[in-house]
N, C-alpha and C positions, 0 to 999 in steps of 0.2 A: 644441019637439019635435025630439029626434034624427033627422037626416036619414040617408040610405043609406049617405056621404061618413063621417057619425060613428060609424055602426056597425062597416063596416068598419074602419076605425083602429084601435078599440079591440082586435081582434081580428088585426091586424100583427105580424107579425115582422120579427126584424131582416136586413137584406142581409144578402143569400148571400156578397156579395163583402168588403166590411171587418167586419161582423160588429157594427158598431158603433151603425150608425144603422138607422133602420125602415125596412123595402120603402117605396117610391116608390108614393101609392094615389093616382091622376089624380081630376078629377073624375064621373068617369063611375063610380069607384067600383071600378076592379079595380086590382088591387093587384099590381105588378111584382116581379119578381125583386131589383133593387136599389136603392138609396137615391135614387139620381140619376144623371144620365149620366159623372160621374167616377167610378166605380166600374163601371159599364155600359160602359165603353173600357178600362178596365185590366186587368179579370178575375183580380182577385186572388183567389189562393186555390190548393190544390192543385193539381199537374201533373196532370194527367189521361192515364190509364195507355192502353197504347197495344190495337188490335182484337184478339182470341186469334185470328184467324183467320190461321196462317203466313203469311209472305211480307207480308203488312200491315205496314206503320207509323202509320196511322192514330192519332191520341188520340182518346181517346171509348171508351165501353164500357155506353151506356145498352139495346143491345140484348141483355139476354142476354151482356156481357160483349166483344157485337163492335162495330164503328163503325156499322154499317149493317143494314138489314132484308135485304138479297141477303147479305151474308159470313154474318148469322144463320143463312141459311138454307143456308149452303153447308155452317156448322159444324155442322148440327143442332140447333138451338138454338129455330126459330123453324119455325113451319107455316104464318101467316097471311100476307096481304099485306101488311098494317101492323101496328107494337107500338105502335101511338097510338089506343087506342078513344077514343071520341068526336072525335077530330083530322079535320078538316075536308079529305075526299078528294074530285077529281073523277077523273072516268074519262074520257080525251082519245081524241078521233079526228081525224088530220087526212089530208087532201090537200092541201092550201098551191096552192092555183092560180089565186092573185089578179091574177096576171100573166098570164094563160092558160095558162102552161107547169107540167105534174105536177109537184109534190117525189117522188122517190122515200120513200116509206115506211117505215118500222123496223117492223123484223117484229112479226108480228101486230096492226101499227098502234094500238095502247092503249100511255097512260102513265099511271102513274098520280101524280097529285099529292097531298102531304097538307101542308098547312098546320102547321109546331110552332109551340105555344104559350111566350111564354117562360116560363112557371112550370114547362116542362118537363127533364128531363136532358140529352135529347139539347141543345138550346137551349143549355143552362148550357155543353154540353162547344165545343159548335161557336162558341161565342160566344168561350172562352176559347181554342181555337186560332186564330183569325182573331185575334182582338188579340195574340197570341203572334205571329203569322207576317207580320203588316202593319208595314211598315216603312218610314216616308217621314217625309222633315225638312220637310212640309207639314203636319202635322198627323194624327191619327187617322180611324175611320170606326164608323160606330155601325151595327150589325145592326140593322136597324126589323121586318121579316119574314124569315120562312123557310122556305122551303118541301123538303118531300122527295122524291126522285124512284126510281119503282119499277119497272123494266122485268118484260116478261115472260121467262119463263127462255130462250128462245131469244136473249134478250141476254145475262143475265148468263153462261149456260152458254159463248159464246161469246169470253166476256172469260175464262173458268176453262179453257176451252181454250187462249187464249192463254200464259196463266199457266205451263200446265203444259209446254206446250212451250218456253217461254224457259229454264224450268227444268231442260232435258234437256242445256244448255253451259253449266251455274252457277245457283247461286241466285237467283233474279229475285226482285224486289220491289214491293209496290206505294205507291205516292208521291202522297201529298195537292198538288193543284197547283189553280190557280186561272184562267177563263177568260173573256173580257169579250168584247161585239161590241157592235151599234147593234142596239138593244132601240125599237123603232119603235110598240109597243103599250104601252100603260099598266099593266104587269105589277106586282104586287099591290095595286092601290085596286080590281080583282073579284073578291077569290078567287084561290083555285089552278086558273087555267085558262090555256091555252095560245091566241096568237092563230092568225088563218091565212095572215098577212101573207107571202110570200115572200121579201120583201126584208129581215124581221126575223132576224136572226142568232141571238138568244138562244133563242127557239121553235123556232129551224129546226135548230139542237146537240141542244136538250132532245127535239122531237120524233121527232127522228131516229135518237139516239145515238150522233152525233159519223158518222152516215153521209152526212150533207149538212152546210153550212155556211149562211151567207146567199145568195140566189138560184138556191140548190139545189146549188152546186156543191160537190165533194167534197173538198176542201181549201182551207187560205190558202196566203200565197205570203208568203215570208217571208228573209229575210238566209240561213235553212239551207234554202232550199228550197219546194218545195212539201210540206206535212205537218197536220198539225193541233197547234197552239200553244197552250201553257199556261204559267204560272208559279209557282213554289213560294211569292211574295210576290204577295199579294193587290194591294199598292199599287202594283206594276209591271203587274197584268191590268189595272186602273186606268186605265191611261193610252188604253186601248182600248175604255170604256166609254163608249158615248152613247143617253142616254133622252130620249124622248118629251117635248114642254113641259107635257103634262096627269098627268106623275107626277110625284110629289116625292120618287122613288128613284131611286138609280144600282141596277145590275143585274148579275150575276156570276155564274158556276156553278162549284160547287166540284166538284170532279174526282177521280177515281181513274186515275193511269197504272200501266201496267204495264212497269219498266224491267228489262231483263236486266242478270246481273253484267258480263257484257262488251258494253259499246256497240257499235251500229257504226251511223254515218252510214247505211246501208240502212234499218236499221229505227227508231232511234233518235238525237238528240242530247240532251246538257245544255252550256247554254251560257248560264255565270251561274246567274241563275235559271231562265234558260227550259227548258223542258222541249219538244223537238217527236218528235212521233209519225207516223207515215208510215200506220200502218192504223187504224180507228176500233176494231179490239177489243181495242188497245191500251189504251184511252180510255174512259169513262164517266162523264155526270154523273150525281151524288150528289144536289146541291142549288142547289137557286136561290136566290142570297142580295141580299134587297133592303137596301140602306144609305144610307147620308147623310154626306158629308165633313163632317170637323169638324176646325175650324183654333184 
């Protein structure tokens, strides 16, 4: 008797990314984007064109053409809060006061999380800029989950404020960059959900948007300063990632900065890869991306 295992198979197609061998079907029966994990780290296949929304450099264009659900919606393109029906949303509310002392809040205190499938585009795209933009003589990193991140428009409005006024001394831009901290909860083996830990850094970015850090406080402190720290190479955020011993992922939030044409140590540096920011509506994460070093 054909099992679930042999149904499926028959009905395979070939990886997205060499084109050569059949999707990857586990035994549970669903059936992956690619053949194996060599082809799941290299992300062969076409460049992936960059968000219509001005001022972006983003790659991806699974919404409507933009990188993301807020540029959708800033370009007109999108009305809801997520382009992933059925994609697995929670709706967060936090206080973080596991230490007795309040987190300050991000306005109107909701985030929203949606879990991407990989059989999904946006998946396909985020997957292929991460192994584009990871860069380390240790080995690669395997996206295992991914989750999307959807503020209420009193964030985003206030990062399109920023926008426009860096734009008033030269064309500003906005810059894929990448951020790591000690992730203290076991972020994705529950779902798209946020803990309430104070001391967790990676909830306390996401739930805040980049208005607190870990312990509540309003920045790190760093070689340029006190500001909020990103990298345009995922394997240098890397070096700042620590998780929990009851999750079997490392943890990262991939980022939208907003740099002006002319720098200035007040509001901005680049140094290397690094990217620092001195105000949070500078700054917004995108997505929480759970991974696995691979040597």
């Amino acid at each position: 008797m054909a099992t679930i295992l042999d149904t499926v198979r028959q009905n395979v197609t070939m990886c997205e990314a060499c084109g050569i061998k059949p999707k990857y079907v586990d035994p549970s029966g669903t059936q992956h984007s690619y053949c194996g994990r060599s082809c799941a780290r290299t992300g062969v296949g076409k460049a992936a064109p960059e968000c219509l929304l001005r001022g972006c450099s983003n790659t991806g264009t699974a919404f409507n053409g933009f990188c993301s659900v807020d540029h959708a919606k800033k370009g007109n393109a999108l009305s809801s809060p997520s382009a992933h029906p059925g994609h697995k949303t929670q709706l967060q509310t936090h206080n973080h006061n596991d230490t007795g002392r309040t987190k300050p809040k991000a306005p109107s205190d909701v985030v929203h999380l949606s879990e991407i499938p990989s059989s999904a585009t946006v998946w396909r795209e985020f997957v292929r800029e991460w192994n584009s933009k990871w860069l380390s003589l240790e080995g690669s990193a395997l996206v295992e989950k991914l989750y999307e991140i959807s503020y209420p428009a009193s964030i985003s409005d206030a990062q399109d404020k920023y926008l426009q006024g860096s734009q008033t001394t030269g064309q500003a831009h906005i810059l894929r960059t990448f951020h790591a901290s000690q992730c203290i909860c076991d972020m994705g083996t529950k779902g798209p959900t946020l803990c309430k830990w104070n001391s967790c850094g990676i909830c306390n970015v996401v739930g805040s948007a980049f208005r607190s850090v870990a312990f509540g406080v309003q920045s790190n402190i760093g070689r340029q300063g006190k500001g909020l720290y990103s990298s345009r190479n995922p394997a240098s955020a890397d070096r700042f990632a620590t998780s929990c011993l009851s999750s079997p992922y490392r943890v990262m939030i991939a980022c939208d900065v907003v740099l002006p044409q002319h720098l200035d140590k007040s509001n901005s540096v680049v140094a290397g890869d690094r990217v620092v920011v001195r105000v949070s509506d500078a700054i917004i994460p995108r997505f929480i991306v759970m991974y696995t070093k691979q040597t």
